[in-house]
Every structure is written in structure tokens, then in C-alpha cells.
N, C-alpha and C positions, 0 to 999 in steps of 0.2 A: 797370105800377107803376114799374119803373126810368126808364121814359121821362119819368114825373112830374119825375125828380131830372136831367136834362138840361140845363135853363141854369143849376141850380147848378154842376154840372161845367163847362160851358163856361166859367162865370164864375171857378172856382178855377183853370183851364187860361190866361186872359187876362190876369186877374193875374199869374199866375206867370212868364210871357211878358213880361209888362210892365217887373213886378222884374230878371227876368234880362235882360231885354234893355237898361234903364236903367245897371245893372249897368255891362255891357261898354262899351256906348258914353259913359259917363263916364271908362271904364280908358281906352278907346281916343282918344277925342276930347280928353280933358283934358288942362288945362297941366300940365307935369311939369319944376317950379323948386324943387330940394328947397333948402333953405338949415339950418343951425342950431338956428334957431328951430322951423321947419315939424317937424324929427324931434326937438326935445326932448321929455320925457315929460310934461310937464307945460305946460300953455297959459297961466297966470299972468304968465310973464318970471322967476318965480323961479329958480335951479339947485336941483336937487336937491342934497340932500345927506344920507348915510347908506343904508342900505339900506330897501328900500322891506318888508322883513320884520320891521317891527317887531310888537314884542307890543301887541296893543291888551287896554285892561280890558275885565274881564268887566261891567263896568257899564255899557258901550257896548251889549252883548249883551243884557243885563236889561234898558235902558229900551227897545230895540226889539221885544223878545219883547212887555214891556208894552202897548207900542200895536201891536201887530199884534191883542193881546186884547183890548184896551177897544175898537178902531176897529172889531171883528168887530161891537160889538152896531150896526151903523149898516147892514150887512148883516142883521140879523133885524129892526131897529125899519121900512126901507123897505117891505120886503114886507106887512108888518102892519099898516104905516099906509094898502097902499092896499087892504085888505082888512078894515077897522077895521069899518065900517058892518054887513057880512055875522058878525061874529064876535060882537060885540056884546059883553056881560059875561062871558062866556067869555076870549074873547080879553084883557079889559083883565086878566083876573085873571093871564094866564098869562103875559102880558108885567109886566105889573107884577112877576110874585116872579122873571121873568128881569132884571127892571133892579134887583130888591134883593138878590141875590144878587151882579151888577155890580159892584153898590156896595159890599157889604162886601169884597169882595173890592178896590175901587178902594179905602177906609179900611184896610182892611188892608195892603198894599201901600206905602200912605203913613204911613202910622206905625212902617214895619219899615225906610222912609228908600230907599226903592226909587225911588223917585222921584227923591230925589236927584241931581243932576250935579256932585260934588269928587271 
């Protein structure tokens, strides 16, 4: 039985080999010309300025929690779609009051101004 799972190991073992060996021989082999630029924090050309601990709003927070939930249903609608055929009216019922429930929740959401970006 474990023999079955043998050139998966091998193959997580080759990788990992690969990685770490990539790894060092870029540390080891590569140019090392540090200049100003190359260690500023930022790759833009801008300076920073102020501390990088600023408060960000909670609105930043709310529109991402937001699509981290509306983007979920793209996770339940894939699997259903390729299963559509086998489920039949069953399936459309129960995906449907999962996309209306979605939805009020997406109108809701949007008329509480959650959506919003000021």
C-alpha cells in the first residue's frame, strides 16, 4: 500500500531539492551590487516618508471581507455547474435560494453603503 505512494514522495523530495538547491546557488553565484535604490523599501523611485504604521480604515477591511464573500459563491456555482446535468431540478432549486439569499444579502449590503469607497 505505501509503495503505491512512492513517486509521490520522490517527487515532493525533487522538488524540494530543486528549491533549495536554486535557493543557494542564486545566494552563491549572484551579482551582489547593493546600491540605494536596490535596498530602498519601496521599488516605485519614491522616498518614503512617515511611518509605514499607519492606521488604515475599517472600510479597507469591510470591502475585502465583502468580496472574499460574494467571490466564495464562484466556488459553489463551479462544482454545480459541472454537475448540473446529474442533479437536475433538485440542484437548480438549491442553487437558486443559494444565489437569492447572495443577493439579498449583496442589496443589502449595498444600500447600508458598504460598498462604498470615501
Amino acid at each position: 500500500m505505501l509503495l503505491d505512494y512512492l513517486p509521490i514522495l520522490i517527487l515532493v523530495i525533487l522538488a524540494a531539492l530543486f528549491a533549495a538547491g536554486s535557493v543557494l546557488l542564486s545566494s552563491l553565484l549572484g551579482p551582489r551590487r547593493p546600491n540605494p535604490e536596490k535596498l530602498s523599501p519601496y521599488e516605485c523611485g519614491v522616498e518614503p516618508v512617515g511611518t509605514a504604521r499607519e492606521r488604515v480604515s475599517v472600510k479597507f477591511y469591510l470591502v475585502a471581507m465583502l468580496f472574499i464573500i460574494f467571490d466564495m459563491e464562484i466556488v459553489f456555482l463551479y462544482p454545480w455547474a459541472v454537475v448540473f446535468q446529474q442533479l437536475r431540478l433538485f440542484g437548480l432549486m438549491a442553487m437558486g435560494s443559494f444565489l437569492l439569499v447572495l443577493l439579498v444579502g449583496y442589496f443589502y449590503v449595498w444600500k447600508k453603503g458598504g460598498l462604498e469607497w470615501d
